[in-house]
C-alpha positions, 0 to 999 in steps of 0.5 A: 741702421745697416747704411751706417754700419756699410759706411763703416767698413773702410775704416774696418778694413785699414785695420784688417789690412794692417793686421793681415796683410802687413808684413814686417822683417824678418829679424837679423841673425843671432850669430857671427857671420862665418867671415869678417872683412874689414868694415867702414862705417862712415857717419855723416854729421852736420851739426849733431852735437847733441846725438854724435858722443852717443853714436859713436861711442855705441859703434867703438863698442862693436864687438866685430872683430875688424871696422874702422869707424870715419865720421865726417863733420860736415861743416858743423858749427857746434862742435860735432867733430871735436866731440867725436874726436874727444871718443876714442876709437875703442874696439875699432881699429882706428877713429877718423873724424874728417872735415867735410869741404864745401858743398859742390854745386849738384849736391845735397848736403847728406849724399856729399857727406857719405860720398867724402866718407866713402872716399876716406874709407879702406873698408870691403864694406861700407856702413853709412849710418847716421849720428842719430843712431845708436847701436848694440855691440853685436849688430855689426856682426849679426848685420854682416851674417845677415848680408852673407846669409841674403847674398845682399849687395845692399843690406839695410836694417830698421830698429826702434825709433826713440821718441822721448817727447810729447810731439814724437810719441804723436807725430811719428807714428802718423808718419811711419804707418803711412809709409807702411800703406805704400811698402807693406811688405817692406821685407820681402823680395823686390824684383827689378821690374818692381823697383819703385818698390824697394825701400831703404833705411837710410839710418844703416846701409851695409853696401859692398863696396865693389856693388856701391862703386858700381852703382856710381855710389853717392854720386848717382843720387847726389840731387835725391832728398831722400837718398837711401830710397833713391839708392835702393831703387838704384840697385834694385833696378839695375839687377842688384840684390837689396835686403831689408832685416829688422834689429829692435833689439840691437838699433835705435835712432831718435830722429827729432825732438821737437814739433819744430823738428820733425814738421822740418824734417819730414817736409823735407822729403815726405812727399817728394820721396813718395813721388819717386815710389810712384809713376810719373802720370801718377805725381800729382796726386801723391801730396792730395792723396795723402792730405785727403786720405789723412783727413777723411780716415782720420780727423773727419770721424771725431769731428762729425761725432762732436757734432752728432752728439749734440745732436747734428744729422740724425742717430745714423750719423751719429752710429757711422761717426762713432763706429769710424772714431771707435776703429780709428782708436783701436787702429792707433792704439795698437800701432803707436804701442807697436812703435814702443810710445804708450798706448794712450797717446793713440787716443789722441790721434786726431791731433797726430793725424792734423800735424801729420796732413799739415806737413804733407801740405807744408811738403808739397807747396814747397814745391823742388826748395828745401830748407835743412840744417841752415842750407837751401836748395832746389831740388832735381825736376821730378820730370828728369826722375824716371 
């Protein structure tokens, strides 16, 4: 019986990894930053009527002592902008709601929109922050405090992800603890010779806006599907100083709602994202690393335990499989309850994890085409990334 207990310890060791090793970060001060410059926040927006009301009436209610808000309607075709419009600008010194121009060749919708944004804006900081977003009247402030106590050129925060349907509280939590095993100490310093290593959340980037102009600001990653990892890398790399906090408290975003939307989204820049977090020569093992690792970690086990049960390979398959499964399930209930769902969705993690491996597939055999929000494109070379 020691075999199967043996085959038994990787699974072991994805928990002591998670509970040892995984570092998350450290939270956001509680106070006012000791100085206030003006601050833009520039929400990008294609078609989010059901999230934009929301947003910004939560960034009107700031309690910073000087922002405008610049939300940039990004050829909506459902009212977006005249729903931001219909907010009013609240504690803000002014509300701006621009109409986005069309999309120059080059570009990806997103990195175009925050560019017009950018442009529009009078702020000494930027704030680009999604329409799916909501935040707490002290964040601005305590999110401007934590830039000044880090010296941060870039200061990005990572709050609560809001998950109110059945495939959310499945699907997600697949997602983001197989972004933890790539960056598992997301908060901790990043030199720049290790800057593959930085990561971004792109729901809120604070830039200071002589370092975003100075990086090329969304120009430079015009082509990037997954922008905010392209840009912290960018400042990482170029010598700039990149802090990650947390702000559960005072941020929220609820990403999709649907199984249809998050299988779309995240195939849009699961995989080719995790490309670039890695050496080129390495590439082309990202997609069959995930798919594999993802179906021999966590739909395998319960499988062969059915079939162990009713009485395929023997006591020890039987052992090894329910000892796998029995860890897997601890794994799963511990961090989907960590991500704010019930616990007992863990329980159901093989069909989490079965969604999660069919959208790294659907990712990587999309190869550089990518679908989002009713437009197409074809995506930057990976050979031309570095």
């Amino acid at each position: 019986m020691l075999l199967p207990l043996l085959f038994a310890l990787p699974w072991a060791a994805v928990l002591a990894f998670l509970l040892l090793r995984v570092r998350l970060p450290r939270e956001i001060p509680p106070g006012p930053p000791a100085r206030t410059p003006f601050v833009s926040v520039v929400v990008p927006a294609r078609d989010e009527a059901v999230n934009i009301a929301s947003c910004v009436a939560s960034l009107a209610a700031s309690t910073y002592p000087d922002f405008e808000i610049v939300v940039v309607d990004d050829r909506s075709a459902d009212g977006t902008g005249a729903l931001a419009r219909a907010v009013g600008p609240g504690h803000a010194r002014a509300l701006r709601v621009l109409d986005g121009t069309e999309l120059p060749e080059g570009w990806l919708g997103k990195p175009w929109a925050c560019a017009q944004g950018a442009a529009g804006a009078a702020g000494e900081l930027l704030l680009f922050t999604d329409a799916d977003t909501v935040h707490g009247p002290d964040l601005l402030s305590r999110a401007v405090a934590a830039m000044e106590e880090d010296r941060a050129d870039l200061l990005t925060v990572t709050g609560r992800q809001l998950m109110g349907s059945f495939w959310e509280r499945l699907v997600q939590p697949q997602i983001f603890l197989t972004i933890m095993f790539r960056f598992f100490n997301i908060g901790g310093p990043v030199e720049g010779r290790r800057w593959r290593d930085a990561i971004a959340n792109g729901q809120f980037l604070l830039f200071r806006r002589d370092a975003y102009e100075a990086l090329g600001g969304h120009a430079a990653v015009k082509h990037a599907v997954a922008e905010d990892l392209a840009m912290a890398q960018r400042v990482v790399r170029t010598g700039g100083r990149l802090s990650v906090r947390m702000a559960e408290s005072a941020f929220a975003t609820r990403m999709y709602r649907s199984l249809g939307e998050l299988v779309d989204g995240w195939s849009k820049n699961l995989v080719k994202g995790g490309m670039t977090t890695v050496l080129p020569r390495l590439r082309p093992l990202v997609a069959p690393a995930m798919a594999l690792g993802s179906v021999g970690l966590w739909i395998a086990p319960p499988v062969v335990l059915a079939a162990a049960t009713l009485g395929v390979g023997g006591p020890g398959l039987l052992l090894w499989s329910a000892m796998a499964t029995a860890l897997s399930v601890l794994v799963w209930v511990l961090f989907t309850a960590r991500m704010g769902a019930p616990p007992a969705y863990g329980l159901l993690y093989p069909l989490g994890a079965a969604v999660g491996t069919w959208i790294s597939v659907r990712s990587w055999a999309r190869g550089r085409n990518v679908e989002w929000k009713g437009r197409t494109y074809v995506l930057q070379d990976l050979s031309e990334v570095p």
